[in-house]
C-alpha positions as CSV (number, residue, x, y, z in Angstrom):
1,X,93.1,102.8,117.3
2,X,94.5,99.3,117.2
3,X,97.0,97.4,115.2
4,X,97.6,98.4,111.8
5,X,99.2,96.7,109.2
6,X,101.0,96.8,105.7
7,X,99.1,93.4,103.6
8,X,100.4,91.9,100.6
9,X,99.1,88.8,99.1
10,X,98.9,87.1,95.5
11,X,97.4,84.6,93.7
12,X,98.8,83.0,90.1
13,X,97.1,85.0,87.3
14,X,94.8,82.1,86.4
15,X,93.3,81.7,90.2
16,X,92.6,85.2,90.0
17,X,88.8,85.1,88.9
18,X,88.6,83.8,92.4
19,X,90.0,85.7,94.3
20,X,88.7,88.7,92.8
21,X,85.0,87.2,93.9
22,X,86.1,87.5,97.4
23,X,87.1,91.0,97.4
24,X,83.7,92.1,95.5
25,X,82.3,89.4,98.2
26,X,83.2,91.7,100.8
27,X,83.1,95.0,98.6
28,X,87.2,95.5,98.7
29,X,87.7,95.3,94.8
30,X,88.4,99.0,94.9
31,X,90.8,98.9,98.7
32,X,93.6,96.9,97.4
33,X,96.3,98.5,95.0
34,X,96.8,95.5,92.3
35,X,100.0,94.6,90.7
36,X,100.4,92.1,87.7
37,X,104.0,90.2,88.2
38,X,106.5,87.5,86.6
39,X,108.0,85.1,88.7
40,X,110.4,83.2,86.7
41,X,113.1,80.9,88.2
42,X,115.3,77.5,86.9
43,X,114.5,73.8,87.1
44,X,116.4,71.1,86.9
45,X,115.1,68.5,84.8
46,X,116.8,65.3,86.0
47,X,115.1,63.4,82.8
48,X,116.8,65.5,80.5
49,X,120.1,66.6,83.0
50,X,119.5,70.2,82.0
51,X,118.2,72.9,83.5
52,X,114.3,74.7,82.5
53,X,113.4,78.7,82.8
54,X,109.8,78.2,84.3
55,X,107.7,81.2,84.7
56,X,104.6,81.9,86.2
57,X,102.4,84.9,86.2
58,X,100.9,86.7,89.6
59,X,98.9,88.8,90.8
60,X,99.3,90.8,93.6
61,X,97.2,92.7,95.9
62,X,98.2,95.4,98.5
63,X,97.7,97.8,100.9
64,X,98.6,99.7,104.4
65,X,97.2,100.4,107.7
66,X,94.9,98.0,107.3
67,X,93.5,96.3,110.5
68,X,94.2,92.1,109.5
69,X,92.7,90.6,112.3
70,X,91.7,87.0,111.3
71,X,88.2,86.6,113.2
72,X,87.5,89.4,110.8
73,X,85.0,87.9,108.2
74,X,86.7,89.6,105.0
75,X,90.1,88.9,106.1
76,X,89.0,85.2,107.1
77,X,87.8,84.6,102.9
78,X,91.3,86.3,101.8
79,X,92.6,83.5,104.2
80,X,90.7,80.9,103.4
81,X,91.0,81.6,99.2
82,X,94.8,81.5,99.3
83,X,94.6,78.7,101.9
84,X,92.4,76.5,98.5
85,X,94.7,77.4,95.7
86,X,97.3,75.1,97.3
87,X,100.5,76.6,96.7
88,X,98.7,78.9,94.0
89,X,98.6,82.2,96.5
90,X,100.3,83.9,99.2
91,X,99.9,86.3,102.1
92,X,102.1,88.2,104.2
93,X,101.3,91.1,107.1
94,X,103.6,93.0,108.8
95,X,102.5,95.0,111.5
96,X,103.4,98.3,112.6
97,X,105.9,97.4,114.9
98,X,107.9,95.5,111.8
99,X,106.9,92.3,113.0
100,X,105.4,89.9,110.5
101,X,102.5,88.9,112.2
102,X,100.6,86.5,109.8
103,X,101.6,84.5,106.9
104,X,100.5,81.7,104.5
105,X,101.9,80.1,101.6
106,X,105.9,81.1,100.3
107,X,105.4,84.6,100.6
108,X,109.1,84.8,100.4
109,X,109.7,84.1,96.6
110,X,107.7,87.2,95.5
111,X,108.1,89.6,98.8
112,X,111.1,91.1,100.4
113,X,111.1,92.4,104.1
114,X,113.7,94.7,105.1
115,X,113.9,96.2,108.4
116,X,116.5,98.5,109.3
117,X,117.8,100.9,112.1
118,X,118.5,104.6,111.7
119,X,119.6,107.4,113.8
120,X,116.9,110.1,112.9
């Protein structure tokens, strides 16, 4: 028993060495589903008074039903990695009640929540 919960966190492809030493850290290298992603969006450089396509490139990591209690030790390191990269990684866990229940970084740009009502 106890509360589950869908996890999804990333890291920018080059910062991924390092997280990836966690998860064999605490032998989860083969739990998480991996995705590699493009996050591209438009600057404005005021220098120039145009605007720049910037991309980056992600990787991100998933899974459901996990429990993400954070005085677990394995979820504590995930924490604690993204919480280093400064801006370089992101976490996100909804629970199973649809709540989002823990969070770090902007989550937002590279994860959608959607929660919805329906008669059954």
């Amino acid at each position: 028993m106890g509360y589950r919960s869908d996890v999804i966190f990333g890291v920018r492809k080059d910062s991924r060495d390092k997280m990836d030493k966690v998860l064999e850290k605490h032998n989860l290298q083969d739990s998480f589903k991996w995705y590699e992603k493009t996050h591209t969006w438009t600057k404005y450089d005021e220098s120039n008074n145009f605007k720049v396509k910037q991309t980056d490139y992600w990787i991100i990591y998933t899974e459901d039903w996990l429990k993400w209690y954070d005085e677990y030790e394995d979820v504590r390191a995930i924490n604690e990695c993204i919480d280093e990269l400064e801006g370089k990684g992101f976490m996100v866990a909804l629970g199973e009640d649809n709540v989002i229940h823990s969070e770090r970084g902007e989550w937002y740009d590279y994860v959608e929540h959607i929660c919805k009502l329906k008669i059954k």
